[in-house]
N, C-alpha and C positions, 0 to 999 in steps of 0.2 A: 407660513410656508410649509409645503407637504413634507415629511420628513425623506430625504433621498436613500438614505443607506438604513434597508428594513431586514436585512438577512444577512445573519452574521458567518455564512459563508459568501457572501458577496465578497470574495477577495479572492486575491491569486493564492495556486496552491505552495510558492516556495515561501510565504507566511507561515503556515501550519508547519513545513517541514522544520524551517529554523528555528522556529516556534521551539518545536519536539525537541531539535539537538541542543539548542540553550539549553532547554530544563535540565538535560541529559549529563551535560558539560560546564554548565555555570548557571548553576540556580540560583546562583547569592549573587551574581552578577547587575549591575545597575549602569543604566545609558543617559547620556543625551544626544537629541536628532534636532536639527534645523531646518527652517521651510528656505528653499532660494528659488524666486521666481528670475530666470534666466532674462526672461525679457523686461524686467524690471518696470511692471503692468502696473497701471494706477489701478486700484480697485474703485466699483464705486463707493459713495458715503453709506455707513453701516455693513458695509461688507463682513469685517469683524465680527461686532453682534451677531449677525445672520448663520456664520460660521460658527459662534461660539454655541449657538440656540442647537443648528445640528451634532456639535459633540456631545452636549447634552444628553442630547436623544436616543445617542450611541449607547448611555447606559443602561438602558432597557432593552438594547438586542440580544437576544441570546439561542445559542445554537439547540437546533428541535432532533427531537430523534430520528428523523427521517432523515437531517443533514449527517446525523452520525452513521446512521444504517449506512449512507453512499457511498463515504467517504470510509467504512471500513472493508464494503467490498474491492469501493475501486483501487485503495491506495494502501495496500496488504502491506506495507511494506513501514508502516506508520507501526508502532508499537501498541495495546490495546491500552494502558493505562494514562498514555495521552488526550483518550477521549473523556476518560473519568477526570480532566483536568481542563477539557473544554468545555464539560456539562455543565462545572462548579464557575467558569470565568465570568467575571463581571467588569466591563469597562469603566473606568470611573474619571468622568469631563476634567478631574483635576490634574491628572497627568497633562493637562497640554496650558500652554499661554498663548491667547492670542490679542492681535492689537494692528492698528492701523497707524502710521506716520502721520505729522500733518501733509503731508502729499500723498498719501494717499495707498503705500507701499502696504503690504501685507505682511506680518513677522509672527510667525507661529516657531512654537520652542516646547519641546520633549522631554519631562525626565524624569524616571523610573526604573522598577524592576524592569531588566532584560526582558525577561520574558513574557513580563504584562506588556509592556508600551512596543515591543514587537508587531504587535498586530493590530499599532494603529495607521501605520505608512500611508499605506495598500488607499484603504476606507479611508484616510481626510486627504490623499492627492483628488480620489473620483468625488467628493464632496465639493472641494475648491474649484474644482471643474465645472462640475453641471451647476454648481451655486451662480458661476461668473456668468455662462450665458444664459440663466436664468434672470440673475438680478438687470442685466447689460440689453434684454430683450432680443437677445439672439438667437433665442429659441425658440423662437415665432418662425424661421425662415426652415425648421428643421422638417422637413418633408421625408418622411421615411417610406412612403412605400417606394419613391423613388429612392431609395438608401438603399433600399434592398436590390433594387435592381441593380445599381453601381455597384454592391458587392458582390450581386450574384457573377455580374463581369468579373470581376475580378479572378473570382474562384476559378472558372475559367479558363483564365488566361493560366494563372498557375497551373490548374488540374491537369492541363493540357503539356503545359512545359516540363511536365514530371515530377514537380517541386511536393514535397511533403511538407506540409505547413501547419502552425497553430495560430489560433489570437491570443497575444498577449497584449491585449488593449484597454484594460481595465484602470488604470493607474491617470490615465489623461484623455479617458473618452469625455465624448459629447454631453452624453446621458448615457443611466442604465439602458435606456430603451435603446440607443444606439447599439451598445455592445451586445443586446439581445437579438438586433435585426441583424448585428453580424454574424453571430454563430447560427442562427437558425440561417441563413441564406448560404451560407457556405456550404453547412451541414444537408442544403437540400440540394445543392449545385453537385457536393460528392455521389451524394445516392443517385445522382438522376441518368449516369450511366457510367462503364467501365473507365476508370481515370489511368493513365500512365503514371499520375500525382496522388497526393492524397490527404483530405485534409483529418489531422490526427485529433482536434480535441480546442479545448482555452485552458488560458490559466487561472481564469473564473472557475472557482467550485460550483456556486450556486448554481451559475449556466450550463454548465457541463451536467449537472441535476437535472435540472429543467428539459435539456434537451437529449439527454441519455449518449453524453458523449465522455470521453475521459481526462480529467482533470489532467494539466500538463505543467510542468517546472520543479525547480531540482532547488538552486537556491539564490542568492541575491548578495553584490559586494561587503552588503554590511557583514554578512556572518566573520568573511577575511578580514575586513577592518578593520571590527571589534578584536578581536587577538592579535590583530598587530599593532592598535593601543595598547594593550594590555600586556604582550610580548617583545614588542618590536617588530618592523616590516622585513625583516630580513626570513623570518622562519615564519611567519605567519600562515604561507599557506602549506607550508607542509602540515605545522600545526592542525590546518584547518581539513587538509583533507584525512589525518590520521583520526580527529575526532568527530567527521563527517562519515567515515568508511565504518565506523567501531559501531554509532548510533543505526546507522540503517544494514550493515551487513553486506555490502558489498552492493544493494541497492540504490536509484538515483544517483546515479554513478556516471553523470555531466557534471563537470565540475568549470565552473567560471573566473578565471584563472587573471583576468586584467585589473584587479585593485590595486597592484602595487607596479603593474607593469610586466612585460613579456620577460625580459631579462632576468627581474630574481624571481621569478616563477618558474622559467626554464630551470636554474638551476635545483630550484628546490623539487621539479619533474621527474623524480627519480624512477628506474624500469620497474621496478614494483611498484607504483603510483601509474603510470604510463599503461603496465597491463591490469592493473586492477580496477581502473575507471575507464567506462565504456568511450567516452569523449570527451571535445570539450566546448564552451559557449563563445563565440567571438563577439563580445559588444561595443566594441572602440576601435579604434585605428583603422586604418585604409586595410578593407575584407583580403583583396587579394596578398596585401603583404602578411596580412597575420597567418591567411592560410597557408603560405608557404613556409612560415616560419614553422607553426604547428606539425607540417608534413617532413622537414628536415629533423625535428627533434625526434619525432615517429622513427624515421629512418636511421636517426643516428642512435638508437635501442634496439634496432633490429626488429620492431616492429611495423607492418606493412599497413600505413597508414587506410585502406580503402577498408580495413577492418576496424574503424572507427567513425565514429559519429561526429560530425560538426557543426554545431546549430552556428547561425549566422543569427543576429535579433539587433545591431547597430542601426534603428532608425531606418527599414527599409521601407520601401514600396514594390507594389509589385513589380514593375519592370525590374529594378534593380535585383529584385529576391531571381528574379527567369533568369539574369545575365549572368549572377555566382551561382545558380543549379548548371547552367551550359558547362561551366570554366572548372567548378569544384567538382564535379561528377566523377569527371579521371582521378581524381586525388582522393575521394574520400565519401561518406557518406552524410550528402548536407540533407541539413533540414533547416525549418526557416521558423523564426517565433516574431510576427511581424503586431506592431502595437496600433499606434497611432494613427498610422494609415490605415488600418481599417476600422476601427473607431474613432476617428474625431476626421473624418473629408467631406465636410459639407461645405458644398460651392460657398462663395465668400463668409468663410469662417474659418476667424485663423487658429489652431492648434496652439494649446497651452505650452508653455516650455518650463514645466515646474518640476521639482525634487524633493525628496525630502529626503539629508541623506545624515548616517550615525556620524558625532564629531568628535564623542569624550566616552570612555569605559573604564569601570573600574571591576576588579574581580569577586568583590565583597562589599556589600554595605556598612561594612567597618572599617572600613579605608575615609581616609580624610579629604584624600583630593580624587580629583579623576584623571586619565591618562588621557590626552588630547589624539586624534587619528582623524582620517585623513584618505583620498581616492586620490591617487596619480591616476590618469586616464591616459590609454593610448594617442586618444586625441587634443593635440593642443588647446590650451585654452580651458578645459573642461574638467581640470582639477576641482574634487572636491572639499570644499575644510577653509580652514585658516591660512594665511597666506605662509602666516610664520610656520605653521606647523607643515605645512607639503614642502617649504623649503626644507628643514630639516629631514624631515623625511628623505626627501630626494638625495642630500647629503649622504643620510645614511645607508642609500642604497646604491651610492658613489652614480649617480644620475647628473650629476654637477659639480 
């Protein structure tokens, strides 16, 4: 089987950044990550093998100087001796376990240095992906020039409704080639005349290469997770944005605020965190309640929320993305990082529901045990982790 993942920026950019703040902040650091397929998919027989065959493979990717040349003009805000730590990185298949149930269930398992097994998320969710309707022969029905057409709609219908949007569709597209017909269709639907909208870029490096656009994202739950293993969830993202703000300098300065939930986030929101970072990410809970919450705590700092940034990226579509640009527009400055939906909408093919998310940290590899953590989600049901350990957790963030 061809091997999928041949470019080792094929990944989103908030890998590389948290990538950068690990080393920066916990180089001695060591994780573990779990695979949970949501819809608790039979795979087919050999799924495993086939999967283990492309991790494999993963350890001969490595990043070429043209990838570094892009990625230091576009993303100045990276430090320069993180690339002399990309040049030297080598994957190695044994960081991961994988295995198939007798039913057939999928269980891949993580663990490593922080900062090595980082950046394997990304690259084995779009592996697990395009392997399934690969091996499942569903990728016989994938018609992409008609792809493009449906995205070029798309684009649009947004460019048109005003919406500033990116792809973040890398993590559970179709195929590479999907996420390719996305951004270049998008990318030709913006040039093709003056937009009210605008679409800014992917969270694809590679593609964002390829197609001379700018890599987009800032950072992703685990970074907050991991320190509130390792601290506790009460201070964790203050933690996190003290040594998020030190690492980049006051740049990438969206910060993603629901690992632990709205409430001790809020309070850990203090007015110097509040005017030091540009926005913030809303990925769970019902859009319009969180935006209001976001807007009340703006105001109750005396800062005037419309001077801020508020990515919306909860799973939308486009309709839904035009109905919170209408509503959020008077409140604030949205923009939209939409995945799924435009990477993986090919008529009868159903979309993956997979993750793969941090569960144990410790702060050194001389520690004996690891610290268990844990995602409260806005949204019900959508906890990530141990059952026992989100209970506790909840406890300790008086949620129960």
């Amino acid at each position: 089987m061809k091997q999928i993942i041949t470019h080792f920026t094929d990944d989103d950019l908030y890998k590389f950044t948290m990538c950068c703040a690990v080393i920066d902040n916990f180089p001695r650091a060591q994780v573990k990550y779990t695979f949970t397929d949501r819809d608790n998919t039979i795979y087919p027989t050999g799924f495993a093998q086939a999967l283990s065959e492309q991790i494999e493979m993963l350890d001969s990717v490595t990043i070429t100087d043209d990838e570094i040349d892009f990625m230091k003009r576009q993303c100045r805000y990276i430090p320069t001796w993180f690339y002399t730590y990309l040049k030297g990185f080598r994957y190695n298949h044994k960081w991961v376990k994988v295995h198939q149930d007798d039913e057939g269930h999928l269980h891949v398992d993580i663990e490593g240095s922080w900062a090595n097994t980082i950046l394997l998320e990304v690259k084995l969710l779009a592996i697990i992906s395009e392997l399934y309707y690969t091996m499942t022969g569903q990728d016989s029905c994938f018609d992409y020039p008609a792809y493009y057409q449906k995205t070029y709609a798309k684009g649009k219908q947004l460019l048109e409704a005003g919406c500033v949007f990116s792809d973040f569709g890398t993590r559970r597209r179709a195929s590479f080639e999907s996420e390719d017909t996305v951004v270049r269709a998008m990318k030709e639907c913006d040039h093709s005349q003056e937009w009210p909208g605008r679409f800014v870029g992917t969270s694809n490096v590679y593609l964002a290469m390829k197609h001379d656009l700018l890599p987009i994202g800032t950072m992703a739950h685990e970074f907050i997770c991991a320190i509130g293993g390792m601290y506790g969830p009460q201070m964790a993202n203050h933690i996190a944005m003290n040594y998020w703000r030190n690492t980049f300098r006051g740049a990438l300065g969206t910060f993603l605020y629901d690992s632990f939930g709205w409430d001790i986030f809020s309070l850990n929101f203090s007015e110097d965190f509040a005017n030091l970072f540009k926005g913030l990410r809303i990925d769970s809970g019902d859009n319009y309640e969180q935006l209001m919450k976001i807007v009340e705590k703006y105001r109750s700092l005396g800062i005037d929320p419309k001077s801020k940034q508020i990515i919306f990226s909860n799973a939308l579509n486009t309709q839904q993305a035009i109905k919170i640009q209408q509503y959020a527009r008077d409140y604030c400055q949205p923009s939209f990082g939409i995945g799924t939906h435009f990477t993986n909408d090919f008529d009868g093919v159903k979309p993956m529901n997979i993750v793969i998310k941090l569960i144990a940290a410790k702060i050194t590899e001389s520690w004996s045990f690891y610290n268990d953590t844990c995602k409260i989600s806005e949204d019900d049901g959508k906890h990530t982790g141990n059952v026992e350990v989100i209970d506790r957790f909840m406890k300790a963030l008086h949620m129960k």
